[in-house]
C-alpha positions as CSV (number, residue, x, y, z in Angstrom):
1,X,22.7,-1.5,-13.8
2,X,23.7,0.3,-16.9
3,X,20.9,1.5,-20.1
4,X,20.5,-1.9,-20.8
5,X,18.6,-2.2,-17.3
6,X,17.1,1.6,-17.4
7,X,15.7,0.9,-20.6
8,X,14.1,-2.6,-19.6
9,X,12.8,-0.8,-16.1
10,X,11.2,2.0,-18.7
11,X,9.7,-0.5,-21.2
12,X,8.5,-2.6,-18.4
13,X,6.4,0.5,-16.3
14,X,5.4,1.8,-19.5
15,X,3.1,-1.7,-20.2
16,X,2.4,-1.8,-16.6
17,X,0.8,1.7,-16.4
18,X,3.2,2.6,-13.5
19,X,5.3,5.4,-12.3
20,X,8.4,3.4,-11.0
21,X,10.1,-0.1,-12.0
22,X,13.0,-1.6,-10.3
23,X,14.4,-4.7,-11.6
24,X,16.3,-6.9,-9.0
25,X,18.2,-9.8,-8.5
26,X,15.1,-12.6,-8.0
27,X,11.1,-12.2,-7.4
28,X,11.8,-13.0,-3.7
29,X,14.4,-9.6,-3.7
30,X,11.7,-7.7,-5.0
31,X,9.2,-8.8,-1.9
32,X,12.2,-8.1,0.2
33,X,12.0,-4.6,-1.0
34,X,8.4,-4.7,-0.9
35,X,8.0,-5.5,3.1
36,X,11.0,-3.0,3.9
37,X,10.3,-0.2,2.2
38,X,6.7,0.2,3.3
39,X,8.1,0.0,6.7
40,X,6.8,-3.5,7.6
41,X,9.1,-5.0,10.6
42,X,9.5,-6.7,14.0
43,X,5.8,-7.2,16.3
44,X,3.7,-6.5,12.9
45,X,1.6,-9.4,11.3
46,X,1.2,-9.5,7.2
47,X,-1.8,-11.8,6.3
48,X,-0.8,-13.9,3.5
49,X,-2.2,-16.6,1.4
50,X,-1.9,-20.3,2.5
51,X,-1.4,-21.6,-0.8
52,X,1.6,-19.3,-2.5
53,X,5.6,-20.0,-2.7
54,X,7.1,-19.7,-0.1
55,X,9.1,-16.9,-0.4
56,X,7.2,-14.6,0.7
57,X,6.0,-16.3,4.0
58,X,10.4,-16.3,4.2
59,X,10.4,-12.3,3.5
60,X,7.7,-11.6,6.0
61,X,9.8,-13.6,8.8
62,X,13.6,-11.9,7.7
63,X,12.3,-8.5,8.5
64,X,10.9,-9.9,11.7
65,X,7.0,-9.6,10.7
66,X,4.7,-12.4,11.5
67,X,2.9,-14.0,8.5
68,X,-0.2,-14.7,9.1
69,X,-2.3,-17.3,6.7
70,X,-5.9,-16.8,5.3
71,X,-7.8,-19.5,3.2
72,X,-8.1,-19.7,-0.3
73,X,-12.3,-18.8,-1.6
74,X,-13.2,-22.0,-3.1
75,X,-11.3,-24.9,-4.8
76,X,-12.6,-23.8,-7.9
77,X,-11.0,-20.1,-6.8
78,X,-8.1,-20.4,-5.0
79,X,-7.1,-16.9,-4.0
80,X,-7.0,-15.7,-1.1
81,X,-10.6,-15.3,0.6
82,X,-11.4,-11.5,1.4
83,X,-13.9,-12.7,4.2
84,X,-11.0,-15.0,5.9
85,X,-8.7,-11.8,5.7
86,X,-11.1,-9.5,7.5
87,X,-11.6,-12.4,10.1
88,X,-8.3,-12.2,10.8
89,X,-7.3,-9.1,11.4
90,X,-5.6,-7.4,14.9
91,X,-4.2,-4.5,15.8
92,X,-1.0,-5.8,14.9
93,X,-1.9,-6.2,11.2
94,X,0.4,-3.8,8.9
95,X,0.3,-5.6,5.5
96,X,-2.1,-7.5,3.7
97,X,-0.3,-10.1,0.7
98,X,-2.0,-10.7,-2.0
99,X,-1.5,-13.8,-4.8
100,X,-2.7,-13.7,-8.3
101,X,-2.9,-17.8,-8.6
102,X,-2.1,-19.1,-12.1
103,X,-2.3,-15.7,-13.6
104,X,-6.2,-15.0,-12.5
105,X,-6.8,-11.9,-10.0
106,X,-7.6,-11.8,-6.6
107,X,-11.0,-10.1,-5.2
108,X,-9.3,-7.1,-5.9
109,X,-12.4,-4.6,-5.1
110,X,-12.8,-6.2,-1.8
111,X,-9.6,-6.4,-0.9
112,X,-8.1,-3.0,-1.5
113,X,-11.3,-1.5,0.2
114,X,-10.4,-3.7,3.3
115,X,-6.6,-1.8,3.3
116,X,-7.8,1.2,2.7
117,X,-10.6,1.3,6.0
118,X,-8.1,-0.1,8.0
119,X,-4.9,1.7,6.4
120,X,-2.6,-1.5,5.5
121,X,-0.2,-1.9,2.7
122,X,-1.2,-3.9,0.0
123,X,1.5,-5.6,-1.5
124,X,1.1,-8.0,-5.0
125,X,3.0,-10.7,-5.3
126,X,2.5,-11.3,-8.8
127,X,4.9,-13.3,-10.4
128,X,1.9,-15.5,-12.3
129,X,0.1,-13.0,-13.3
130,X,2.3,-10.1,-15.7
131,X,0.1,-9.1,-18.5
132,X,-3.3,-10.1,-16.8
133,X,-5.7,-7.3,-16.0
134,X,-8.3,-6.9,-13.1
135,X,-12.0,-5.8,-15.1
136,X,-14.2,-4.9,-12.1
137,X,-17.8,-3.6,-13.7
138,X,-18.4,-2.0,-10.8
139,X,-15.9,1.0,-11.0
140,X,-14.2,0.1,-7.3
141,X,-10.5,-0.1,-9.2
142,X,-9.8,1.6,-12.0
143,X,-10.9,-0.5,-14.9
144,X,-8.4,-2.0,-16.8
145,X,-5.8,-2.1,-14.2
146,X,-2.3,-4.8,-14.8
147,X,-2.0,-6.8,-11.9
148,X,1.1,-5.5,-10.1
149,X,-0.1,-1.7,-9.9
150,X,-3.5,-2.2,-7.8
151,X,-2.2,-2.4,-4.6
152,X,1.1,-0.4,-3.2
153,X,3.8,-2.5,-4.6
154,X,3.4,-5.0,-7.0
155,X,6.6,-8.0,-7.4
156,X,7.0,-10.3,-9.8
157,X,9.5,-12.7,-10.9
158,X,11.5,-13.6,-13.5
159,X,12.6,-17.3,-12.6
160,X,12.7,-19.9,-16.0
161,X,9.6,-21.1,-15.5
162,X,7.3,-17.5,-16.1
163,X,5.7,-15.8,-18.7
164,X,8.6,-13.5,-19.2
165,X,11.7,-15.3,-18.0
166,X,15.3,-14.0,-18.0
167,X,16.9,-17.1,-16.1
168,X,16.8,-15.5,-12.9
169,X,15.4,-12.1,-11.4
170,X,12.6,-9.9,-11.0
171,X,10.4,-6.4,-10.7
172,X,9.1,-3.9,-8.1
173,X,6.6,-1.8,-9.6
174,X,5.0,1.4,-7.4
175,X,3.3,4.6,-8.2
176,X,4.8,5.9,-4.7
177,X,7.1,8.3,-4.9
178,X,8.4,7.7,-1.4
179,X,8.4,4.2,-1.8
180,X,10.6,4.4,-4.9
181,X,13.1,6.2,-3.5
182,X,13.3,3.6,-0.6
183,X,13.6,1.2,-2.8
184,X,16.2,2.3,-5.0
185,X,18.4,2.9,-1.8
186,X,17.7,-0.2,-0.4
187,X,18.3,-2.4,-3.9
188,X,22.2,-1.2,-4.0
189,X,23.5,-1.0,-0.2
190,X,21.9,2.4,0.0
191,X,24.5,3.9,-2.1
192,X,23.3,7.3,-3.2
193,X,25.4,6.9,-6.6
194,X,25.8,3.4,-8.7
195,X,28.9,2.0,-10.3
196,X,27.3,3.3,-13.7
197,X,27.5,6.4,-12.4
198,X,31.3,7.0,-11.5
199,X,31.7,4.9,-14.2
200,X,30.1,7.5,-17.2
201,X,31.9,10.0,-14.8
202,X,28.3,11.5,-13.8
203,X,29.8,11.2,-9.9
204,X,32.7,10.5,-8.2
205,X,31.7,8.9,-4.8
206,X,29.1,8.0,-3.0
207,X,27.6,8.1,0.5
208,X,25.7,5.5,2.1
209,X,22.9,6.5,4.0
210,X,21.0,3.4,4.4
211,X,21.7,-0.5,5.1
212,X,20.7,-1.7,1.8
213,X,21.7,-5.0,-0.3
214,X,22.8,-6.1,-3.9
215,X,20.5,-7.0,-5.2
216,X,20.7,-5.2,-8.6
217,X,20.1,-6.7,-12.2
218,X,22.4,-7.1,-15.3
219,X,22.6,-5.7,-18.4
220,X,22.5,-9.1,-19.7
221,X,19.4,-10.2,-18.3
222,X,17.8,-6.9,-18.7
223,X,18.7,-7.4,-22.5
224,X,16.6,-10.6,-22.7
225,X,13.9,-9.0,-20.5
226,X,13.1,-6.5,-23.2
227,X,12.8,-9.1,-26.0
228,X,10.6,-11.0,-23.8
229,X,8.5,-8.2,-22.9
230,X,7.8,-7.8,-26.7
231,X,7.2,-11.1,-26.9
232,X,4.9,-11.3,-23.6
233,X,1.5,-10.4,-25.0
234,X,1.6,-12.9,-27.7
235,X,3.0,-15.7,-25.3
236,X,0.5,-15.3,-22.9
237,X,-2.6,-14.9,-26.1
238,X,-1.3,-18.4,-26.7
239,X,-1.5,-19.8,-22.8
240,X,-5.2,-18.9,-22.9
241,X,-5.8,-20.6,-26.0
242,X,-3.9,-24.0,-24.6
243,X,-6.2,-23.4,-21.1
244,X,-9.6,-23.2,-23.1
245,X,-8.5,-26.5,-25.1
246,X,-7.6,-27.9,-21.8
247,X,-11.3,-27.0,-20.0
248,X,-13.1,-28.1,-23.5
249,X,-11.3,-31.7,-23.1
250,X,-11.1,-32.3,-19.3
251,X,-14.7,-30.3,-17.9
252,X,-16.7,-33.7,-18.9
253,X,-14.1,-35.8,-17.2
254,X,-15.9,-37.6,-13.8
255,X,-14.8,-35.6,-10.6
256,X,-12.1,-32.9,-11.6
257,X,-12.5,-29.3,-10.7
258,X,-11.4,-27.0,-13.0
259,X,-10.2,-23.6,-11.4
260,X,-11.5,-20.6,-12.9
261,X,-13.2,-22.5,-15.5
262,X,-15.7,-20.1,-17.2
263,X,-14.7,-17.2,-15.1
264,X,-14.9,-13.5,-16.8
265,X,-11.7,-11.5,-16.8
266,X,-8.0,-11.3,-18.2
267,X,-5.7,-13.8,-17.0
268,X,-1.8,-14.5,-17.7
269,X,-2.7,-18.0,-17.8
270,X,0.7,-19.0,-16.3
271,X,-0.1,-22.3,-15.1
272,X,-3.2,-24.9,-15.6
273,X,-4.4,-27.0,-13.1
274,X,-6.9,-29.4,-12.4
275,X,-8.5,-30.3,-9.0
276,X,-8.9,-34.4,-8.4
277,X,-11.7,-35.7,-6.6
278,X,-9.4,-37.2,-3.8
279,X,-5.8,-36.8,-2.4
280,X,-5.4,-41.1,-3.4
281,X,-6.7,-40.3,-6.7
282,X,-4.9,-37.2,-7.0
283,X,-1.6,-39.6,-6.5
284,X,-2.7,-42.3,-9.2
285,X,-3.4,-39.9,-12.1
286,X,0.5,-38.4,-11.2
287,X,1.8,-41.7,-10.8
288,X,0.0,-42.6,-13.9
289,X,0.9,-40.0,-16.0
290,X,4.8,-40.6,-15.2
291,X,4.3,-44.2,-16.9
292,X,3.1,-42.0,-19.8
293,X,6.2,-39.6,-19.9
294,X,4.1,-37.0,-18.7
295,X,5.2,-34.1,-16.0
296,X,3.0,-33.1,-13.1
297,X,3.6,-30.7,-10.7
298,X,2.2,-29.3,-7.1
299,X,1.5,-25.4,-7.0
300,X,1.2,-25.4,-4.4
301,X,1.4,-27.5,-1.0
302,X,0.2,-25.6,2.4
303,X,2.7,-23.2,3.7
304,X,2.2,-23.5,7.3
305,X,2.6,-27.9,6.5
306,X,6.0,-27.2,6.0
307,X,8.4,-27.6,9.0
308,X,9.3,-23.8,9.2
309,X,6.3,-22.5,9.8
310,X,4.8,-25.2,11.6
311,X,1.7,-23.2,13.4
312,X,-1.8,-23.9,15.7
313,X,-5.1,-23.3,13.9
314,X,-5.0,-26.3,11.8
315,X,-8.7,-26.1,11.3
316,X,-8.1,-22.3,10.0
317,X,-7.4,-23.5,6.4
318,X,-9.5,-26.8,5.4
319,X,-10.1,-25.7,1.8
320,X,-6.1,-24.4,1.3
321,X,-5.1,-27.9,2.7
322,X,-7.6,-30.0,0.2
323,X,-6.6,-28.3,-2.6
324,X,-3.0,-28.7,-1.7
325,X,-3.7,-32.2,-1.2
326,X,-5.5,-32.5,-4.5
327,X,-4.4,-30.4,-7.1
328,X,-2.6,-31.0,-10.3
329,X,-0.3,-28.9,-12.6
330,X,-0.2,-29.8,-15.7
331,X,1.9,-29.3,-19.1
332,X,1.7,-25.5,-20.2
333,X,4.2,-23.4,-22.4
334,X,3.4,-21.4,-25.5
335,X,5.0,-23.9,-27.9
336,X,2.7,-27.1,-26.2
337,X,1.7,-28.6,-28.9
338,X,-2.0,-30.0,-29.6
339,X,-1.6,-33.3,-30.1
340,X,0.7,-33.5,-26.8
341,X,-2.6,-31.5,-24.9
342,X,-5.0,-34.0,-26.1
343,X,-2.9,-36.9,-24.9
344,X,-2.5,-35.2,-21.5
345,X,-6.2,-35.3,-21.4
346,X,-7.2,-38.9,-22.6
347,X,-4.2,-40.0,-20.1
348,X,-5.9,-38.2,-17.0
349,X,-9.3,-39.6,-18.5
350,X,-7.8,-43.0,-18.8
351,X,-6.5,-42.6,-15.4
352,X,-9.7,-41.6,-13.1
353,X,-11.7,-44.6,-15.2
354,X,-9.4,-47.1,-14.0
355,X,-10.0,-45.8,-10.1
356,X,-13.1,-46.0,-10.3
């Protein structure tokens, strides 16, 4: 928690258009944060997508919330559906959470219209999605906007596998003041001083005046953060070239659904992934593509499947189950190269012509 980290929390509000920027200990600290400092706790539900990690289904059940799941739009769209969300709302509904799939934005307009007539949080949990923007012609949010700073609190993750990646950790972005102040309580055991502090002799002690948690960020990390920021818009330039290649080669391929193929907007392009025309043929172009030295995987399969959340209203989410069921991630990193991308493709090809 020393300059290294102040600096990277500047750098990082500063491209985010934000007032305040937190780094943490992991994306699923920051969501933490998110659902406690906006006061969201025991007997409230927070409607969530289906199709999202899990982590913050996990968040929403720590603080004692109830996380309840909405449908994704389409298969060809799979964010969460604005109509679905209004359908399910009670009076127990506090917080709406929203996921920027694969680095493409939500309904944004809608959605932040439906928290603000019925006064719910709106939290992003936008670990795919840092550098994307939401363009709505229509004026309804501020044009131009990064995903992370539409709603109240924006979170997004760090983990090896993202378009900025430090190893491990993660961001809360507001432009609440009150939030903020919550949340830098809550990040260090509700100290009111830091180590950094006492240690630069700016303070001596400290009280504690809330029941916070470490989950604070290292100068190390924060180091690499800020060489990756610089590095972001260029990374994620190159993702968007590798997805277009992708939808050129596979949109004439019998059967697959391409997500977001063709849609308007800025995306972060964090991950590409192709929709097969069954689950059984979903499982033969994976198995196929292993024979091939090629890696596959599933973002992401239906939260409430999963033994800890095990819930009633099966028939609630049929398109979040299909796509679950059918969906494909495939190879995509900034240093992919072409000839590897095209093989990819004549391998799925190769692979639905011998099904059918």
């Amino acid at each position: 928690m020393g300059p290294e980290v102040a600096a990277f929390e500047a750098e990082f509000a500063e491209f985010l258009g934000v007032r305040h920027a937190f780094a943490v200990a992991s994306g699923t600290a920051a969501l933490h944060l998110a659902l406690l400092s906006t006061g969201i706790g025991p007997g409230d539900e927070v409607i969530q997508p289906a199709v999202n990690f899990v982590a913050a289904a996990n968040m929403t059940t720590l603080v004692g919330a109830q996380p309840v799941f909405a449908d994704i739009v389409a298969l060809a769209e799979p964010t969460i559906d604005p109509a679905h969300v209004e359908r399910l709302l009670t009076p127990r509904t506090r917080a709406l959470v929203v996921m920027h799939y694969g680095g493409h934005l939500c309904r944004m307009a809608e959605l932040a219209a439906l928290c603000r007539e019925r006064d719910l949080v709106l939290i992003e949990d936008a670990p795919h999605a840092l550098g994307a923007r939401y363009l709505d012609p229509a004026g309804r949010t501020p044009h131009g906007r990064h995903a992370g700073a539409l709603g109240d609190v924006g979170c997004f993750s760090f983990f090896s596998n993202k378009n900025l990646a430090t190893g491990e950790g993660g961001m809360i972005v507001t432009d609440r003041d009150d939030l903020a102040e919550r949340i830098r309580l809550l990040r260090s055991h509700g100290m009111t001083t830091l180590t950094w502090d006492r240690h630069q002799g700016r303070a001596h002690s400290y009280d504690v005046v809330a029941h916070g948690f470490n989950y604070r960020f290292d100068e190390m990390r924060a180091a690499i953060g800020r060489v990756q920021l610089e590095k972001l818009p260029a990374g994620n330039t190159r993702r968007e070239a590798l997805v277009r290649e992708y939808w050129r080669s596979l949109a004439e391929v019998p059967g697959l659904i391409l997500p977001f193929h063709g849609r308007p907007g800025e995306s972060a392009h964090h991950i590409m992934v192709a929709v097969a025309p069954s689950a059984d043929e979903r499982r033969t172009i994976v198995e196929h593509l292993i024979t091939q030295r090629i890696q596959t995987s599933l973002h992401y399969p239906c939260i409430p499947d999963f033994t800890g959340f095990a819930q009633t209203g099966d028939d609630r989410l049929p398109l979040s189950r299909e796509f679950a069921s059918r969906t494909i991630t495939l190879p995509l990193y900034p240093d992919l190269p072409q000839p590897a991308l095209r093989t990819v493709c004549e391998e799925m090809a190769a692979a639905l012509e011998r099904v059918s």
